[in-house]
C-alpha positions in Angstrom: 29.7 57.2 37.8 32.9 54.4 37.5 32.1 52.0 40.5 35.5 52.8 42.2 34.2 56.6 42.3 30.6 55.1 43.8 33.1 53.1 46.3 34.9 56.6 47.4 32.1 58.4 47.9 30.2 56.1 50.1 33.6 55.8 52.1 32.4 59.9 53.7 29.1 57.9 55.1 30.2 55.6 57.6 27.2 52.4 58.8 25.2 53.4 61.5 24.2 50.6 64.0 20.7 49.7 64.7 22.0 50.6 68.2 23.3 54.5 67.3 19.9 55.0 65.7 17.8 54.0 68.9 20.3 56.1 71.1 19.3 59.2 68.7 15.5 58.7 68.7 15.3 58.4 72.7 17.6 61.2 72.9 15.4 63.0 70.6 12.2 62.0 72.6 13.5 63.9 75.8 12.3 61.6 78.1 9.4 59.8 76.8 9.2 56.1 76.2 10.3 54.8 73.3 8.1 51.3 73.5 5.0 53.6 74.4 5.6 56.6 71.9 7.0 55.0 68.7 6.2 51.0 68.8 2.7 49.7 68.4 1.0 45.8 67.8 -0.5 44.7 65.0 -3.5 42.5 65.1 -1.2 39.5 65.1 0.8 40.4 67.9 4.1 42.1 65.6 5.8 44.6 67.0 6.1 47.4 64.9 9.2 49.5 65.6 10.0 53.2 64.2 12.7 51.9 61.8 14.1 48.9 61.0 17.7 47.9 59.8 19.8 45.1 58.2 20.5 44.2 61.5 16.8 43.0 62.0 17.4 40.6 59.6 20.2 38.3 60.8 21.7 36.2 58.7 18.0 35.2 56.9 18.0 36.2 53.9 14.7 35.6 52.2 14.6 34.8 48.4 10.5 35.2 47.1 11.0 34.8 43.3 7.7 36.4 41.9 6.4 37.2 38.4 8.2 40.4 36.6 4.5 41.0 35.2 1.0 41.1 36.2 -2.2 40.8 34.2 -5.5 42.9 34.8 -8.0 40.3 35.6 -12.3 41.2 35.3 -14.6 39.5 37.2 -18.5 38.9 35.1 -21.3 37.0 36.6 -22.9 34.8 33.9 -26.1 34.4 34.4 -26.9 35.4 30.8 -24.2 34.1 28.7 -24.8 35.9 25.9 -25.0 39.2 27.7 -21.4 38.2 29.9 -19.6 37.5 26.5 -21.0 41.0 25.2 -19.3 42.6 28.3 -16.1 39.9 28.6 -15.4 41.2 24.5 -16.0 45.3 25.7 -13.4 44.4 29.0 -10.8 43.2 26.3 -11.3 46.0 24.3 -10.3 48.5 27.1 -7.5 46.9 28.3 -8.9 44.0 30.2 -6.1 40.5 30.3 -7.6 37.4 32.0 -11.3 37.1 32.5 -13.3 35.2 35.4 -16.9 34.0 35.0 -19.0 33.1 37.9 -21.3 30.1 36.4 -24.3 29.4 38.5 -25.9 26.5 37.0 -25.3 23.6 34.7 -27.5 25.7 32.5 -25.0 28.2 31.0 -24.1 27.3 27.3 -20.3 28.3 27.9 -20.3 28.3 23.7 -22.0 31.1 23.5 -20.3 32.5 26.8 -16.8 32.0 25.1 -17.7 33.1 22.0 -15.2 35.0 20.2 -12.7 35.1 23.3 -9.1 33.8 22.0 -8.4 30.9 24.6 -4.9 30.4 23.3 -3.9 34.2 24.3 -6.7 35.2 27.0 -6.6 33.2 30.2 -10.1 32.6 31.6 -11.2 31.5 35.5 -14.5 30.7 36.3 -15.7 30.1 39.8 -18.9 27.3 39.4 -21.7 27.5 41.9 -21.8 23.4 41.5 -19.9 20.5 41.0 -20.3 18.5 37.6 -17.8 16.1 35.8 -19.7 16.1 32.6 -20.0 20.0 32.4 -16.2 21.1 32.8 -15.4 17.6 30.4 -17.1 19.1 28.4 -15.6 22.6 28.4 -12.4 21.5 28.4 -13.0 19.5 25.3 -14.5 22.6 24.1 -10.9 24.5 24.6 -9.0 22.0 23.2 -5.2 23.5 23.1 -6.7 26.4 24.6 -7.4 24.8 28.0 -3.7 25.7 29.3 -5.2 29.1 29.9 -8.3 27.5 31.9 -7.9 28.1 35.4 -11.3 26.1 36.8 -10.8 26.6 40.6 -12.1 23.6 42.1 -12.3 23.8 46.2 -14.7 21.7 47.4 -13.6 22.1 51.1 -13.9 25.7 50.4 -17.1 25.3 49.6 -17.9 23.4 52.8 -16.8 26.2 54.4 -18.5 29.6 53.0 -22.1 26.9 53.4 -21.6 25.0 55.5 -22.7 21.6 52.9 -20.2 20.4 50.6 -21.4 19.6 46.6 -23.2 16.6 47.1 -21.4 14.5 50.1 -17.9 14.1 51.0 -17.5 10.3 49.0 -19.1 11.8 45.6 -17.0 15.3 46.3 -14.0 13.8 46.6 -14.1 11.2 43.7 -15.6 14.2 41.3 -12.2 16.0 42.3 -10.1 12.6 41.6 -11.7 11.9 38.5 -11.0 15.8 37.3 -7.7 15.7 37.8 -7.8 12.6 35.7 -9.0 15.1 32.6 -5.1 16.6 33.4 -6.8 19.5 32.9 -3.8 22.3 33.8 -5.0 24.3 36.5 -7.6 22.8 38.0 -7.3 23.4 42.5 -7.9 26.5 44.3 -8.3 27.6 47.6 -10.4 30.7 48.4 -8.8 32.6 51.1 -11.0 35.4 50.7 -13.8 34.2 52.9 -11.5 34.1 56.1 -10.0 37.6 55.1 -14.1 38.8 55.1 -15.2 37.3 57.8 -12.2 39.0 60.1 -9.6 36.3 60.6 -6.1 38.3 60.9 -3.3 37.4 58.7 -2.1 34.9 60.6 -5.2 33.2 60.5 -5.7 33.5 56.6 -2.2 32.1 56.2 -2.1 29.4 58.7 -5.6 28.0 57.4 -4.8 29.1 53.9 -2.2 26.5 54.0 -3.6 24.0 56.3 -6.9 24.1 54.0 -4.1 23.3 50.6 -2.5 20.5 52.7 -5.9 18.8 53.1 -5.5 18.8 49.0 -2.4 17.7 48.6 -2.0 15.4 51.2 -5.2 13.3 49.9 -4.3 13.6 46.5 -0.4 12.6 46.7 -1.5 9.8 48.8 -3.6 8.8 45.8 -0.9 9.1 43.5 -2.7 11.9 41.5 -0.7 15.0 41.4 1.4 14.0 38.7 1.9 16.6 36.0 0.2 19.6 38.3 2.2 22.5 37.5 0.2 24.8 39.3 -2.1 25.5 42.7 -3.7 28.7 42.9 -4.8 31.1 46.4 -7.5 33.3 45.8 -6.6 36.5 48.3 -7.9 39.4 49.4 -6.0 42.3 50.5 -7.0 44.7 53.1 -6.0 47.9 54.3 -2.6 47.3 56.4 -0.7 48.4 53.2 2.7 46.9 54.3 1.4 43.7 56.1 -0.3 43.3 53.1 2.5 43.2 50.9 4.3 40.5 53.4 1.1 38.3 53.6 1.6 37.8 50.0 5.0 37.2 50.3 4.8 35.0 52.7 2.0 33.0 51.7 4.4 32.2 48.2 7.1 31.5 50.9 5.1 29.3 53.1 3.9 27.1 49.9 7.5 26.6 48.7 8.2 25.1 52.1 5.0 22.5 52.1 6.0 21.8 48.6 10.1 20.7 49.8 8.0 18.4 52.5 6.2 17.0 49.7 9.0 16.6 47.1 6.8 18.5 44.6 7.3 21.4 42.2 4.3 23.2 42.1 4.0 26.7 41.5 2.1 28.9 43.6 -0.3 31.2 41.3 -2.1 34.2 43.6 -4.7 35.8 42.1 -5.6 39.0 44.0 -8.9 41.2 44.9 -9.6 43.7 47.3 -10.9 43.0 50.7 -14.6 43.7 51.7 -14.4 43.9 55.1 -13.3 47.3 55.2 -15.9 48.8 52.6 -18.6 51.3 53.6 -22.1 52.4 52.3 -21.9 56.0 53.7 -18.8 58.6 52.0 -18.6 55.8 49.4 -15.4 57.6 47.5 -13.4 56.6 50.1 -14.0 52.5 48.8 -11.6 53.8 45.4 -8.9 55.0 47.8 -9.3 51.6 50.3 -9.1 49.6 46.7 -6.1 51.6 45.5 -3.9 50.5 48.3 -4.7 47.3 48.5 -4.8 46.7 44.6 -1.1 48.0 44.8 -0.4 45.7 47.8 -1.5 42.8 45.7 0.9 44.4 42.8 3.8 44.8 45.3 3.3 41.3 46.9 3.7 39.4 43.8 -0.2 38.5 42.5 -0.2 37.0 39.5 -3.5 38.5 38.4 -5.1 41.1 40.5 -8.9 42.3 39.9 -10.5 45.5 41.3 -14.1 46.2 42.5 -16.4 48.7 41.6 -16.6 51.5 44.6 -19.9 50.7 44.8 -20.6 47.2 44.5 -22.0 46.7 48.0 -25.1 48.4 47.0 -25.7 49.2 43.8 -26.0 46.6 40.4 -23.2 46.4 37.6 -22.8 49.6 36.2 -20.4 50.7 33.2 -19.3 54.3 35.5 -17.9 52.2 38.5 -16.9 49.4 36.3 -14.8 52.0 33.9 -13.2 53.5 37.3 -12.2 50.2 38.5 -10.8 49.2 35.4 -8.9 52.5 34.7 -7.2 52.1 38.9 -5.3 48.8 37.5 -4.9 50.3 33.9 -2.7 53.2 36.0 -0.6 51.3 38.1 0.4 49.5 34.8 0.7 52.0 32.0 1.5 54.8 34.2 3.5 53.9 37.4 4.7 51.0 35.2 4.6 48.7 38.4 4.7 45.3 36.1 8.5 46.7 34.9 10.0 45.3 38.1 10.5 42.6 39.8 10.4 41.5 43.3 10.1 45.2 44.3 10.0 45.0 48.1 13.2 42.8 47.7 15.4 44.8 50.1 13.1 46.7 52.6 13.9 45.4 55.7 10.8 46.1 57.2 8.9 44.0 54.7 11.4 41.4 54.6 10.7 41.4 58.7 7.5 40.8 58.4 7.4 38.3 55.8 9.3 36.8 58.1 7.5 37.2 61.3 3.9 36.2 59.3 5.5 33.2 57.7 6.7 32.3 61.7 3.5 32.6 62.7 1.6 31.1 60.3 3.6 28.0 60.2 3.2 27.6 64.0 -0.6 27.9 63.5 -0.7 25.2 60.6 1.3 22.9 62.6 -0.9 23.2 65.5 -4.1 22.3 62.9 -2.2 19.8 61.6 -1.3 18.0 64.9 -5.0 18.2 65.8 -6.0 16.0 63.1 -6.0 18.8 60.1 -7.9 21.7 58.3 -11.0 19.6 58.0 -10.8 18.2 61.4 -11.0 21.7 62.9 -13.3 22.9 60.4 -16.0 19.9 61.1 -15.5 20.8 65.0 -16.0 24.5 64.7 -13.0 25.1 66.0 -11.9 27.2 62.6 -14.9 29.0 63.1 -14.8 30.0 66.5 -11.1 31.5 66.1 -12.0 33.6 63.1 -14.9 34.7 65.0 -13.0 35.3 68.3 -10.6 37.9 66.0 -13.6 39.4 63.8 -14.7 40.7 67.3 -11.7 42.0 68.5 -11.1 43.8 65.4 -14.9 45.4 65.9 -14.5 46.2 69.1 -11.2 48.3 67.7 -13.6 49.3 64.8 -16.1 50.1 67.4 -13.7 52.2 69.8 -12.6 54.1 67.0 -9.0 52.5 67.1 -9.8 50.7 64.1 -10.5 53.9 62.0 -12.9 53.6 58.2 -12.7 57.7 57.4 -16.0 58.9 56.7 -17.9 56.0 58.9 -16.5 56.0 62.4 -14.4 59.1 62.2 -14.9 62.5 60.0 -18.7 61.4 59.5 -20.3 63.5 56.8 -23.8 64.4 58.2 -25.5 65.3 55.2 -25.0 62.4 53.8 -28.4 60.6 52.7 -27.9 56.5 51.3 -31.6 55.4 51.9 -33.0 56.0 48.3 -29.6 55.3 46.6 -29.6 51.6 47.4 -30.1 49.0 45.0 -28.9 45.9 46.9 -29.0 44.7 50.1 -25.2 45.6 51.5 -25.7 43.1 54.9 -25.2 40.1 56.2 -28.0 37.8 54.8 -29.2 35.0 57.1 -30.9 32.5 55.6 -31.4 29.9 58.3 -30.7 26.3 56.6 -29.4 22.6 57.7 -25.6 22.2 57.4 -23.3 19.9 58.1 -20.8 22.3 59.6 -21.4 25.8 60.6 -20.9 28.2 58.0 -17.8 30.9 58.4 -20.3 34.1 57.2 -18.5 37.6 55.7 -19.2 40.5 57.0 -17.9 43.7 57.2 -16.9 46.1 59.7 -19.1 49.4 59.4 -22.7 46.8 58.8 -24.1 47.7 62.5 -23.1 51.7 62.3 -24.5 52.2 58.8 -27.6 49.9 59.4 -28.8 52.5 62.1 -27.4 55.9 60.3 -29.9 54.4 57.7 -33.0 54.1 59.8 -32.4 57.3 61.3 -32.4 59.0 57.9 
């Protein structure tokens, strides 16, 4: 069709206001309230209305530049190295792009754990359960020209917060994470914004303190003079079940960093690297986990991760298995050979409601991380248990939703299946862990919603 044709025929639908649609819907209602019937709050106090239309927009128009592709990462605890590299090589094999070890100890020989693994084309994370100058010197002189595609996620304040204790002390923490960034090793920061997602902070919170936690990073380092030649900063995230808010959070965490990075006079990217939330993931009618990680593996898609990995339906209580493994795999492996969702870019470019609620999160988010910032910072607030207390203060309103039956997990708190027996099928322990232990600051603990239901469907089995 010519474009003067395209231009006739859209001339027979006349723009509707935002103001003609509302007219129609309460006219259509008979009666009823609009606000009541069709316009309900999200956790973070959005409005969500019925439809939503340029007009909502204003004159913002919001530019997110994300990557057109995005690669199928595979998370491997290696405790063995030999028997990680065995299942790192398999993952390749079946369509696996960008590995991530979890290291535990200075013990792991990561020749023998990177054995065979091209480190010129595959891109490898590792998440280490210490902090040692000599061991990652060491690896990144193993990698040579291959250490481009190292992404070593350092966060020591992240650290501080999932235990409470940092690495050794704040001094030697602090001047271990100088003298890295000396190594100009590529991609060496991270922050972890998984733990606030699990332990029930709302989006706002995870964004706010997302960002607030990167300032304490940036701010200490640039002050130093040591961010010279960082090209990029990567957020761990994980997405939960609010499909759309989802989307936005993503969006407007990239938007949020682009703004810090203008205050800074910097130019470094942002690089999100995806996983599903565990907050919402249930022991009992276990299927349902594959449909909770569908959803918000195609929220991380939609919202611009760079690399986005799956769990295994069953990973809260049973071991590494190659069935659950090979499902998890194959739900990423669909969204990008099948729906073809890494063949375009910036796909919720133009959908007003997700461009309104980027736009309301980023708001909202910004006002929280002034407020931190103004009361002496991220670590500040963390040290006084302030962080704490409001992640805790949301966690329980969202179970008291959970609890109500507002907050609905299908198959836990609503459409229960009966007959169904977990006691003997559990291999792990799927709760909260406490391990009483000194810390410095109190810990902010994961947990997830349906732990107190499930805990007493098991005993009464």
């Amino acid at each position: 069709m010519s474009k003067k044709k395209a231009e006739l025929l859209f001339e027979e639908f006349p723009p509707v206001s935002a103001k003609a649609w509302k007219q129609k819907i309460q006219y259509d209602l008979k009666g009823a309230d609009y606000n009541e019937e069709l316009v309900w709050k999200s956790r973070e106090g959005i409005h969500v209305k019925p439809f939503y239309h340029r007009e909502d927009l204003g004159d913002i128009c919001l530019s997110i530049d994300s990557e057109k592709t995005w690669k199928i990462g595979q998370s491997i605890y290696a405790g063995v190295p030999e028997k990680a590299n065995k299942r790192a090589l398999k993952f390749l094999e079946r369509g696996v792009e960008t590995l991530h070890f979890s290291v535990p100890n200075e013990e792991v020989q990561f020749k023998a754990l990177l054995k065979d693994i091209d480190l010129q084309q595959i891109p490898v994370s590792f998440h280490f359960s210490f902090l040692s100058v000599s061991y990652i010197e060491s690896l990144l002189n193993y990698a040579e020209k291959g250490c481009s595609n190292f992404f070593l996620n350092i966060d020591i304040i992240g650290n501080l917060a999932r235990t409470g204790n940092w690495f050794h002390n704040l001094t030697k923490d602090h001047e271990i994470l100088e003298r890295l960034l000396k190594t100009e090793a590529d991609n060496l920061l991270s922050v972890d914004t998984t733990l606030y997602e699990n332990a029930g902070a709302d989006i706002v919170q995870q964004l706010g303190y997302g960002l607030a936690h990167a300032n304490e990073y940036v701010q200490h380092l640039y002050d130093k003079g040591v961010l010279d030649g960082m090209e990029k900063f990567t957020f761990k995230v994980a997405t939960g079940g609010n499909y759309f808010f989802e989307i936005a959070k993503l969006r407007a965490l990239r938007l949020l960093w682009c703004t810090l990075m203008e205050e800074y006079g910097l130019n470094i990217d942002c690089h999100i690297v995806a996983e599903p939330s565990r907050r919402n993931k249930t022991v009992y009618d276990y299927n349902m986990n594959m449909v909770r990680t569908t959803t918000e593996c195609m929220s991380a898609i939609l919202g611009g991760a760079h690399v986005v990995f799956n769990q295994p339906y069953d990973r809260l209580y049973h071991k590494d298995n190659a069935f659950s493994s090979r499902i998890a795999l194959n739900q990423l492996l669909i969204f990008k050979e099948e729906a073809y969702l890494d063949k375009v870019q910036n796909a919720a470019d133009g959908a007003y409601y997700i461009e309104s609620l980027t736009r309301q999160l980023a708001e909202k988010a910004l006002i929280l991380f002034k407020s931190v910032e103004k009361e002496g910072g991220f670590l500040k607030q963390l040290k006084g248990g302030i962080v704490q207390q409001n992640i805790r203060e949301a966690a329980n309103r969202q179970q008291e939703q959970f609890n109500k039956g507002t907050e609905v997990l299908v198959g836990t708190n609503k459409f229960l299946n009966g007959s169904d027996r977990m006691k003997d099928d559990l291999e792990l322990y799927p709760f909260v862990k406490k391990r009483p232990r000194k810390t410095l600051v109190e810990p902010i603990i994961e947990s997830r919603l349906a732990e107190a239901i499930e805990q007493k469907r098991l005993n009464d089995e």
